[in-house]
TORKOL-4160 file (C-alpha; in steps of 0.2 Angstrom, whole numbers, padded with zeros to 4 digits, m for minus):
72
<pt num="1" X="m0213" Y="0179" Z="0683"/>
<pt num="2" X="m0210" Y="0169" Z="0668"/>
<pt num="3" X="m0222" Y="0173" Z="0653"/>
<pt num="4" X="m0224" Y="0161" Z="0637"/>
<pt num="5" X="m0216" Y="0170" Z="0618"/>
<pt num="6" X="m0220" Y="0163" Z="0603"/>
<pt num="7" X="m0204" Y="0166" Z="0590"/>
<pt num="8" X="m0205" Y="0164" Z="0572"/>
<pt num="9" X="m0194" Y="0170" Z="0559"/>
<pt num="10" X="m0200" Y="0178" Z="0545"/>
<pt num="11" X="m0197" Y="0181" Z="0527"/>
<pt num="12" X="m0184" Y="0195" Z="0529"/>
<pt num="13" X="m0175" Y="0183" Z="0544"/>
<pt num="14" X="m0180" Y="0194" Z="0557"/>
<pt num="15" X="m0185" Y="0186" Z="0573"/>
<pt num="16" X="m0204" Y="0191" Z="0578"/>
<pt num="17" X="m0208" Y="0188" Z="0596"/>
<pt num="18" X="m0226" Y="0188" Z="0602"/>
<pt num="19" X="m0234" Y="0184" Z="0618"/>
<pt num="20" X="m0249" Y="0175" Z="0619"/>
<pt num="21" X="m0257" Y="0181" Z="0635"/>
<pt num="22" X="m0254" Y="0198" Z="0629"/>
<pt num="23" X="m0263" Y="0201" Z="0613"/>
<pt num="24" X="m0254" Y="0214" Z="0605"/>
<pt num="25" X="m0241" Y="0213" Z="0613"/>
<pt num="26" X="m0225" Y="0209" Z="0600"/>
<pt num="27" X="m0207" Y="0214" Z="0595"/>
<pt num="28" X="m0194" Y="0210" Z="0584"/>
<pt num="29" X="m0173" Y="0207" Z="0583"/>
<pt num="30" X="m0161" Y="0203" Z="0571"/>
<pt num="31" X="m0158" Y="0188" Z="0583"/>
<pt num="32" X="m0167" Y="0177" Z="0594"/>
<pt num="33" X="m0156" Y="0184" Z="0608"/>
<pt num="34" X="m0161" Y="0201" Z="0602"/>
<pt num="35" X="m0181" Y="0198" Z="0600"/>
<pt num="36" X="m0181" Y="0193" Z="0616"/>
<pt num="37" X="m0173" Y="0205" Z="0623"/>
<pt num="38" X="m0185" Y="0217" Z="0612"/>
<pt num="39" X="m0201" Y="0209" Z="0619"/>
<pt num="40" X="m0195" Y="0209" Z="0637"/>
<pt num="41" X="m0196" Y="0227" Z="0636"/>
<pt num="42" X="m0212" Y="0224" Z="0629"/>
<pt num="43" X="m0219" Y="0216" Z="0640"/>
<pt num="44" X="m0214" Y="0227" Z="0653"/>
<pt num="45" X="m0220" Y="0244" Z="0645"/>
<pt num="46" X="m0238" Y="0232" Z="0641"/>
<pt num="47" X="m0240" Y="0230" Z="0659"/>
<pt num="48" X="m0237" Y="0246" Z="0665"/>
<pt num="49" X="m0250" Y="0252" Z="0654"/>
<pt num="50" X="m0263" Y="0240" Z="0657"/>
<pt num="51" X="m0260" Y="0244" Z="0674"/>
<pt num="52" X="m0258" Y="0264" Z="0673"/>
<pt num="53" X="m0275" Y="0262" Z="0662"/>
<pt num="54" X="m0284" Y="0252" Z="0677"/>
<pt num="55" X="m0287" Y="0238" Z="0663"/>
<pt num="56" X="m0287" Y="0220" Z="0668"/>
<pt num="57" X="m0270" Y="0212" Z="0666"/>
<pt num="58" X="m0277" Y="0195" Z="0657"/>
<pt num="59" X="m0293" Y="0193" Z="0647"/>
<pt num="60" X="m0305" Y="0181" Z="0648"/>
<pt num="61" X="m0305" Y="0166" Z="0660"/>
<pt num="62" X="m0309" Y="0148" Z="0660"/>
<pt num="63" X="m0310" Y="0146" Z="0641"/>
<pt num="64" X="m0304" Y="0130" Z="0632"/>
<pt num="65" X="m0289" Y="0125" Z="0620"/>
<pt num="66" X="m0293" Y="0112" Z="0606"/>
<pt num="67" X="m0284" Y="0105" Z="0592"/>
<pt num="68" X="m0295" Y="0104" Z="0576"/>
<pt num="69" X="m0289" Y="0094" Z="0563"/>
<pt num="70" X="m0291" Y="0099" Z="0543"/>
<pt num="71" X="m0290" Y="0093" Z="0528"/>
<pt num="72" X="m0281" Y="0102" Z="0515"/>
């Protein structure tokens, strides 16, 4: 199964992975190579808990994405 990560880097150069279906769901490396292999674990250890918790595994269905544009 393939699951969208968001990375970013942050001030400290760190590598912060999160995962959008997975609200609180997020990790860290030194490396992209290493926050990925960080928030696979993650992911995995999420999961397991939603399902050993008899949570639902996604949220919400059938909502809708926009783009909303601003003016700064």
């Amino acid at each position: 199964m393939d699951i969208k990560v968001v990375l970013e880097k942050d001030e400290d150069g760190y590598y912060i992975a999160t995962v959008p279906a997975l609200p609180g769901c997020i990790s860290q490396g030194k490396t992209e190579k290493q926050a990925l292999k960080n928030i696979r674990e993650a992911i995995e250890l999420h999961v397991r808990t939603l399902a050993e918790d008899g949570l639902p595994l996604s949220g919400k269905k059938g909502g809708k994405e926009a783009l909303v544009s601003v003016s700064l």
